[in-house]
N, C-alpha and C positions, 0 to 999 in steps of 0.2 A: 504494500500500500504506500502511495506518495503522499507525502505533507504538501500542505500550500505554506509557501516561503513567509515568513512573517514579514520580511520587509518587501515595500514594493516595488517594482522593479525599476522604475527612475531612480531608485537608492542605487548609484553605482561608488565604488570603491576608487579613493585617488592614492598614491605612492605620495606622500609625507612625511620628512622629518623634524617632529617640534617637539619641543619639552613640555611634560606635561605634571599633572600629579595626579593617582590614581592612589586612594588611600579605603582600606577596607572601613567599612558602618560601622561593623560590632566592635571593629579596635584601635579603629585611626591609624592605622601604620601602615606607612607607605609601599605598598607592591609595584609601583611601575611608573618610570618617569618619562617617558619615551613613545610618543605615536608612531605609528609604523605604516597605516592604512586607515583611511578617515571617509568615512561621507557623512550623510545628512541625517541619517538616523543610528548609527556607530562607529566602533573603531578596532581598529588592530592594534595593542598596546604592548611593552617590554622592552627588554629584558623584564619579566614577571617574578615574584617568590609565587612560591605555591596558594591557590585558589581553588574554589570550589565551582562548579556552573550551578549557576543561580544564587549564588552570592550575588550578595548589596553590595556597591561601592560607591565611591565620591569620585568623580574627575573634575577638572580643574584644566584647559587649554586655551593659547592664542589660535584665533582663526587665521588662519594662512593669510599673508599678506593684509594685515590689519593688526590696528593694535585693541582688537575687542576681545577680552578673555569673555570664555564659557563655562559656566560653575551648572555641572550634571550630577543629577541620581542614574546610576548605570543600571547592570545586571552580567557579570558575566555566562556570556553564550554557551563558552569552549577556550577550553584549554588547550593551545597548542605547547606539545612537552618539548621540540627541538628534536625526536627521535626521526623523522622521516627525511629523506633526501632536498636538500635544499631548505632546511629550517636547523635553527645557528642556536639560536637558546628559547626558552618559554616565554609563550606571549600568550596575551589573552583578548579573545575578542569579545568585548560587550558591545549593548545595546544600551540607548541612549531612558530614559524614562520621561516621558511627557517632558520634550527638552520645549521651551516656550518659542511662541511663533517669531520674535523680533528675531532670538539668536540662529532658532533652524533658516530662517529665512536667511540672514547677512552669511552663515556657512554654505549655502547651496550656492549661492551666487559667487562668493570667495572658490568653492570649488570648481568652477564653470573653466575658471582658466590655470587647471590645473591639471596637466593629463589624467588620464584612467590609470588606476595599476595594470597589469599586463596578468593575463589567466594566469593561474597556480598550476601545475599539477596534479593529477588526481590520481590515487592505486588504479590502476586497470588502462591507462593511458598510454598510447608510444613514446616513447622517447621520440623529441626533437628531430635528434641526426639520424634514428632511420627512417621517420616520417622523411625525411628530406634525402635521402639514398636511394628512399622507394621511387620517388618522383623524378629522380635525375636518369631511375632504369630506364 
């Protein structure tokens, strides 16, 4: 059975790097200072310490080329652990919680002129260079 995507599909994902502060509800202590991947209704954040999905947290970031910071209630998604190829250390992606309409609105437009991230990899996928061997047969 498929799920329908929580976010919609105009939420696309931009490559970012700003500092940020992401601090856990229950304990205030800082997990992650670091944006990695951003849109308009969350983010990719890390280097991470360890997190739960569906943990609370607090973020705290500048919107790309402005100097408006964004004070969010999150929710981590997923935990990426750094085990799979092409991921370096743990990062975690949350979701934004009822982020208000001035700030989602000044980040969607801040993201407009900021490339897309470029697709991930997925288990089951070709590699690259024999996608690209196959087509040069």
């Amino acid at each position: 059975m498929r799920r329908s995507p929580k976010t919609p599909r105009g939420s696309s994902r931009h490559t970012v790097k700003i500092a940020c502060q992401v601090v856990r509800e229950r304990d205030f202590r800082l997990i992650a200072d670091r944006v990695v991947d951003l849109s308009s209704t969350g983010a990719l954040v890390g280097p991470a310490d360890p997190a739960l999905t569906g943990e609370r947290i607090l973020v705290s970031f500048r919107i790309p080329r402005s100097s408006v910071w964004v004070d969010a209630e999150a929710t981590v998604t997923r935990v990426v652990h750094g085990r799979r190829p092409g991921e370096y250390s743990r990062s975690l992606a949350i979701e934004f919680d009822d982020l208000e309409a001035l700030p989602r609105f000044m980040l969607k437009e801040a993201l407009r002129s900021v490339p897309p991230a470029p697709p991930k990899s997925a288990p089951g996928r070709r590699s690259s260079q024999s996608l690209v061997r196959g087509l040069l047969q």
